[in-house]
N, C-alpha and C positions, 0 to 999 in steps of 0.2 A: 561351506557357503550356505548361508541362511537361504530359507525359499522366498520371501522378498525381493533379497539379494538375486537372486534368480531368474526373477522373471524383470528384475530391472535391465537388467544387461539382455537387448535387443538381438543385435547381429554384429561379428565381430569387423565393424567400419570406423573406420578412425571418425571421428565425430568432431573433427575442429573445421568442417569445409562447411561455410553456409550453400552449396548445392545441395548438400544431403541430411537426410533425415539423422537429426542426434541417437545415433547409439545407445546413447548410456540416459541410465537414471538412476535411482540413489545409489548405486554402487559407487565405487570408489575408482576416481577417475586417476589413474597409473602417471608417472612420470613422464612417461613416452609420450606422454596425450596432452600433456601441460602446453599451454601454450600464451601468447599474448601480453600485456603490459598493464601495470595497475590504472594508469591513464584512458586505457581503454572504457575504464567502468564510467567515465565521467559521459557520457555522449549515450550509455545505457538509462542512467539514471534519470541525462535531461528530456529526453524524448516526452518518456509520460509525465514532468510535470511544467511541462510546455501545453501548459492544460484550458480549457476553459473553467472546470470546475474552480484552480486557482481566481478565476475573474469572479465566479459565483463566491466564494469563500470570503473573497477582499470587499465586495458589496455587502454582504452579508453583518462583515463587522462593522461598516456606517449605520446599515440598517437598525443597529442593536440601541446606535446611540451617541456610539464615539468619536469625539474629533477624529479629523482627520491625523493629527500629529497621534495622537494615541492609538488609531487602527496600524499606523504603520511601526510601533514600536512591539505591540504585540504580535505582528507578521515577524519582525525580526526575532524577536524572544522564541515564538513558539518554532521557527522555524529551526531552531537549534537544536530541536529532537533529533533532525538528524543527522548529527554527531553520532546516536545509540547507534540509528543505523548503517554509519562507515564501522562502527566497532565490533557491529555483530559480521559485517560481511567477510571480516578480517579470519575468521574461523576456518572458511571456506577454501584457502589454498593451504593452510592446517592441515586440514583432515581429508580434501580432494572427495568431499564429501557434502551434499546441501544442509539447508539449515534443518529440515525438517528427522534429519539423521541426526546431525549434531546435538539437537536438545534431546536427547537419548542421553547422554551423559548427564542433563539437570533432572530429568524424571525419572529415570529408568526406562525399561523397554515395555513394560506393560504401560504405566501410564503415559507415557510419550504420546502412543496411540491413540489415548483420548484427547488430549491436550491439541495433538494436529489435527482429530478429525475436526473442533469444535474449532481451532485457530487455521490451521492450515488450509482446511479444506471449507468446512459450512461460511465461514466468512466472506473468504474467496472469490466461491459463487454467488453470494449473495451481493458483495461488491461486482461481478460480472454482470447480474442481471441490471443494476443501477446503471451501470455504464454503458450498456448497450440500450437499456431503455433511454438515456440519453441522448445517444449517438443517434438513433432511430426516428425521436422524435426530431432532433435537429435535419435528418433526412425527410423527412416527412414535411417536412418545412421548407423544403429546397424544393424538390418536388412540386410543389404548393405557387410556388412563387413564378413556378413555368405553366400554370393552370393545370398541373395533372392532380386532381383530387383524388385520392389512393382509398379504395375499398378494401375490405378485410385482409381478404387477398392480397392484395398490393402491398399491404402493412405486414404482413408474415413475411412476403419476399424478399424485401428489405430487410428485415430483421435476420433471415437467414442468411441472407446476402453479406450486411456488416459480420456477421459472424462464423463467417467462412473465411472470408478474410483474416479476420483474428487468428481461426484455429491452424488457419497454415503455417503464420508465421509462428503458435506454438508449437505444434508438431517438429517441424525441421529443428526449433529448436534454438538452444544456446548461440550456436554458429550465427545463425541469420540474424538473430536480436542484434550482438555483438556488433555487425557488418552492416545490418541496416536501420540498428537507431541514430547511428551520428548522423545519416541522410535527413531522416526526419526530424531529427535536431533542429538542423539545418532550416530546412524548409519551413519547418511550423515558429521558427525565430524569427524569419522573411515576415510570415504574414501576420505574427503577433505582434512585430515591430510596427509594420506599416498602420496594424489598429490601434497601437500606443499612441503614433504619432497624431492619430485623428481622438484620441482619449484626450491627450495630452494639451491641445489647442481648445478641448472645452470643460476643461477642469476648474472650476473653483478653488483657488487657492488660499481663501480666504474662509471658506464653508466653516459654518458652527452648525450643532442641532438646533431646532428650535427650545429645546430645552436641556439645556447643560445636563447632562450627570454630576451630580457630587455622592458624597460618602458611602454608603452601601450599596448604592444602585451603581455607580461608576465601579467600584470592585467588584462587585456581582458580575455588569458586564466585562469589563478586563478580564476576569476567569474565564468567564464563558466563551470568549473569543481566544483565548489562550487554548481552549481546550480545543476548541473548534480547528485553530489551525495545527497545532499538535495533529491533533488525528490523524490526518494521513499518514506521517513519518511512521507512526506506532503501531500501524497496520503494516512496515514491512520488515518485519521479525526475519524476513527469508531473505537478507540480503546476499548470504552466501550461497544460494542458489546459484549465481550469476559471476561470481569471483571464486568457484570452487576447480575451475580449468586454469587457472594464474599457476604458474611455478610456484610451487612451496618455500623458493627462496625470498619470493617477494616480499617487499617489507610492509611490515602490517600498515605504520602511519599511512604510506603511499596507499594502498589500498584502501584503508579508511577516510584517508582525505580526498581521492578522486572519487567513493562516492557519494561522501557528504556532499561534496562541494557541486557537485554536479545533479543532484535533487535540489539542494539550498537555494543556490543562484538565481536557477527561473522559477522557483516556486516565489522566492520572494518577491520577484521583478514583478510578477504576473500575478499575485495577489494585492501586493499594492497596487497595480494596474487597475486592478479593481474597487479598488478602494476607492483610487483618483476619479473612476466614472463616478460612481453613486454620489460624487458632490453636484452633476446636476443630471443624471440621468436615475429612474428609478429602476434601480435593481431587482425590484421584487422579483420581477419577468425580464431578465440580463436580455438574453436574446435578443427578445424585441424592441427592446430599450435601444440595444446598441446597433442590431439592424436601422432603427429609425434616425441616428445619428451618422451614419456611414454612407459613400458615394453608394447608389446603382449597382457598381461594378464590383466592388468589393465585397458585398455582402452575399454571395455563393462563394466566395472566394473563403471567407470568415466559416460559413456552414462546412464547408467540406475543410477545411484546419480542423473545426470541431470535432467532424467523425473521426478522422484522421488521430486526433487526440486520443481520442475513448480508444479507439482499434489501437494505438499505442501501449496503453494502460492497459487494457484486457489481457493483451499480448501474453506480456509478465506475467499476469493476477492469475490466466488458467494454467500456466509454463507450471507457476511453481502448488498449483490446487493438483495435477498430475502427478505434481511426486508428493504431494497429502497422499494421493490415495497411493500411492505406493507404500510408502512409510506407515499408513495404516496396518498395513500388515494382507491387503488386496491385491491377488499375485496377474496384474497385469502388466504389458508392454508401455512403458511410458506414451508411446503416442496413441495407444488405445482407452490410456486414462484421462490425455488431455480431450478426446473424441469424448468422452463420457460427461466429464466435467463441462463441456461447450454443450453440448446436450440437453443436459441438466439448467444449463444456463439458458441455453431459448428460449426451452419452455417457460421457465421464472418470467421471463423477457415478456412473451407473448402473453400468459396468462395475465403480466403486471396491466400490459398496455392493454388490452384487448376485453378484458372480463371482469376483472375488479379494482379498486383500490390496495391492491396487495404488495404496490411497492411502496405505497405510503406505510404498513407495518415491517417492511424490510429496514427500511431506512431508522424507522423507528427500535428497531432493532437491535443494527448498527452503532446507533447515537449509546444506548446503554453498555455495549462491549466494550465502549474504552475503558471502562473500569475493569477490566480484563487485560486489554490489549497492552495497558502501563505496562503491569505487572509483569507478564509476560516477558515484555522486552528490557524491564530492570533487570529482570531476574537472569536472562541469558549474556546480558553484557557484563552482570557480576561474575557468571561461569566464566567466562572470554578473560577476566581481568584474573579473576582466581586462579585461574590452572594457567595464566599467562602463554595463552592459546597455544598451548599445546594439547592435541587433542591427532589420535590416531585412526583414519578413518576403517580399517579392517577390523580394530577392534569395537569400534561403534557401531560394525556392520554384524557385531555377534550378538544373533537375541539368543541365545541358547541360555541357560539356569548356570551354566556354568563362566558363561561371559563376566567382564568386568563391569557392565553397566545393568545386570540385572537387579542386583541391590537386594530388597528384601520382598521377594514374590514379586519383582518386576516392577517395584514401584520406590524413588528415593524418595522418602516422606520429605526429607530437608526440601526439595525441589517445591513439590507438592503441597507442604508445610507455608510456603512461602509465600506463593501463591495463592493460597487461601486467606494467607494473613493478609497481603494487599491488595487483594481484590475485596472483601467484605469492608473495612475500612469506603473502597472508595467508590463500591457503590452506595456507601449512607453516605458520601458526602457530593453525589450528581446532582445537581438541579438543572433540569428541563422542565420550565414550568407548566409546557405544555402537553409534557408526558409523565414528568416523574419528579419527585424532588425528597431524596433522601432524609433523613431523621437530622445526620448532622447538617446538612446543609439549611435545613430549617434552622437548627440552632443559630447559627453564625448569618441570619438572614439573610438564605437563597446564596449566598457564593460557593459558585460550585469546585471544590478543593480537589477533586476527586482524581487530576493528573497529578499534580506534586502528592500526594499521600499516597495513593496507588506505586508510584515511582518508589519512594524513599522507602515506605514499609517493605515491601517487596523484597528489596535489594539488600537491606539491613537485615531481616532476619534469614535472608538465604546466605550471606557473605558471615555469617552469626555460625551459623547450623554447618557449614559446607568447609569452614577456614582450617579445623584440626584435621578433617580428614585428606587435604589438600596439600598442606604445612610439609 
């Protein structure tokens, strides 16, 4: 047994009861342990994108410019990312192994390592600190509206506070997510519905910009919102994190299609959601926008849905940053990595809100890793499709020179190779005008290409490089 392997595996407690703390982390989760139904994963998936940021997303592409008909056809398009990730999840009762193990067979075991610490883990938290500076200020807001004005002090407690919360339900684990995101499914549908319906009665149904897009500026923006709503799905490479306790019999479609389908659904509903306000409400500041449109009574009811969201989404975002650091090759107990990574996360959190503009360079950050994150995620649903997932998790769990996924000094260039080919490609083809705008994208004025080239180069020269040695 590898020393990773080693210190993943906790105490020997069967780990399917949301009362207890999960057992296991990257190790390879035994038959006996299997448990559950591929439907299960749909009520996992919807909880976090039962989102407000979905409302901020679907504003966001009015804001750009776009009819309405056209912000919702790009909702639908981009939202189709993820299909990648029902495909990747599909690995996960394969190998009874997470994802952050699994891509061990696309890189090898040395550069694995690198690829999660910079995917798996620096992302992660950097997406945690985003989320909870959200959630905080939406708390801060609540707070606000009862006269309690919160001093620095007050503004840390909170912040610790949403993020305790979070890291309980990471800690305990697999179990609890399972068992208690179809509640908040639930509940966060209740109160997103009853704000549809007050969305819904002041919608513009007729909304134009004041000045149409046509020919480069209307594709320019379609990318750019294409890419924008893409990104989320691209950022969850770890879906087998969460489908690696399913029985190994389970059928891959079912498991692919309950979690597509179950991210898709309310990401779509709930981005168009947002779409439909910004025809008369200005999105710039959702929040307040749509606080000023809502009864009295509903509007703590709305803020606390919100935290409620973010503490949803973190949940997952440090569950599977936990086994980053595991999979790094850092020999701790799973729930002393997710303690670590929540940590790490405060701080981001507190210094974001409290000191500087530091999450305006996170975010900015963020926005350039897609040209990363595409590839990435091509490149592992190519593996998924290539080896027709089959994939063996004891042998994914051998980093030793002798194992079958060491390759050459630990690193499979084809993987590696791949990734480099689509990732450089689609950072010259980013345009963020306001931060960055690529050599190609200048070429082809400002449309930024940089998710479909990212995808397709990636995937083609890994499925290129990978096909004889597979065959």
């Amino acid at each position: 047994m590898s020393h990773s392997t080693e210190a993943a595996a906790e105490t020997p407690v069967r780990s399917g009861r949301a009362s207890r703390i999960e057992a296991h982390g990257i190790d390879v989760i035994g038959d006996d342990e299997r448990h559950g139904r591929p439907r299960d994963l749909f009520g996992v998936w919807a909880a976090p994108n039962v989102s407000y940021l979905s409302l901020v997303v679907g504003g966001a592409l009015v804001l750009m410019g776009l009819e309405l008909w056209q912000a919702l056809v790009v909702i639908l398009a981009g939202n189709l990312c993820w299909i990648l990730v029902g495909v990747v999840a599909v690995s996960g009762p394969a190998a009874g192994a997470p994802s952050e193990v699994i891509t061990r067979a696309v890189y090898g075991i040395r550069a694995n390592r690198v690829v999660i610490g910079v995917n798996g883990w620096f992302i992660s938290v950097c997406y945690a600190a985003l989320n909870w500076s959200a959630a905080a200020v939406t708390a801060f807001s609540l707070f606000g509206r009862y006269g309690l004005e919160l001093d620095t002090a007050g503004k840390i407690l909170v912040i610790i506070g949403i993020a305790a919360v979070t890291l309980v339900i990471s800690v305990y684990g697999h179990a609890t997510i399972v068992k208690l995101y179809p509640v908040l499914s639930l509940v966060l549908t209740v109160v997103f519905a009853v704000l549809a319906s007050f969305v819904l009665g002041h919608t513009d149904w007729t909304y134009r910009p004041q000045n149409t897009l046509h020919g480069v500026e209307l594709w320019t923006a379609l990318a750019a919102g294409l890419a924008l709503v893409a990104s989320a799905a691209l950022s969850y490479n770890n879906s087998a994190d969460f489908a690696r306790y399913l029985p190994r019999t389970s059928k891959p479609t079912a498991v692919a299609g309950w979690t597509a389908v179950g991210a898709y659904i309310p990401s779509v509903l709930f981005t168009a959601l947002g779409a439909l306000a910004a025809t008369t409400l200005d999105m710039r500041d959702p929040q307040t926008a749509l606080a000023g449109m809502l009864p009295e009574w509903f509007v703590p009811v709305f803020l606390v849905a919100v935290i409620i969201g973010a503490v949803a989404n973190n949940a997952m975002t440090i569950y599977s940053a936990g086994l980053a650091i595991q999979a790094i090759g850092i020999r701790l107990r799973r729930s002393r990595s997710v303690l670590l990574d929540g940590t790490i996360g405060v701080l981001l959190t507190m210094y974001a809100l409290l000191v500087s503009n530091f999450l305006d360079a996170v975010s900015s950050t963020l926005q350039l890793m897609v040209a990363v994150l595409g590839p990435m995620m091509a490149i592992y649903v190519a593996d998924v499709l290539l080896r027709r997932n089959r994939y063996d998790g004891h042998a994914l769990s051998d980093e030793s020179k002798d194992g079958p996924f060491w390759y050459v000094g630990g690193v499979n260039w084809a993987g590696v190779g791949a990734l480099v080919a689509g990732a450089v490609p689609a950072f010259a083809c980013i345009a963020i005008p306001s931060l960055y705008t690529g050599f190609l994208a200048e070429a082809v004025g400002g449309i930024d290409l940089s998710l479909p080239v990212g995808l397709v180069v990636a995937a083609s020269v890994y499925t290129v490089a990978m096909r004889k040695q597979l065959s």
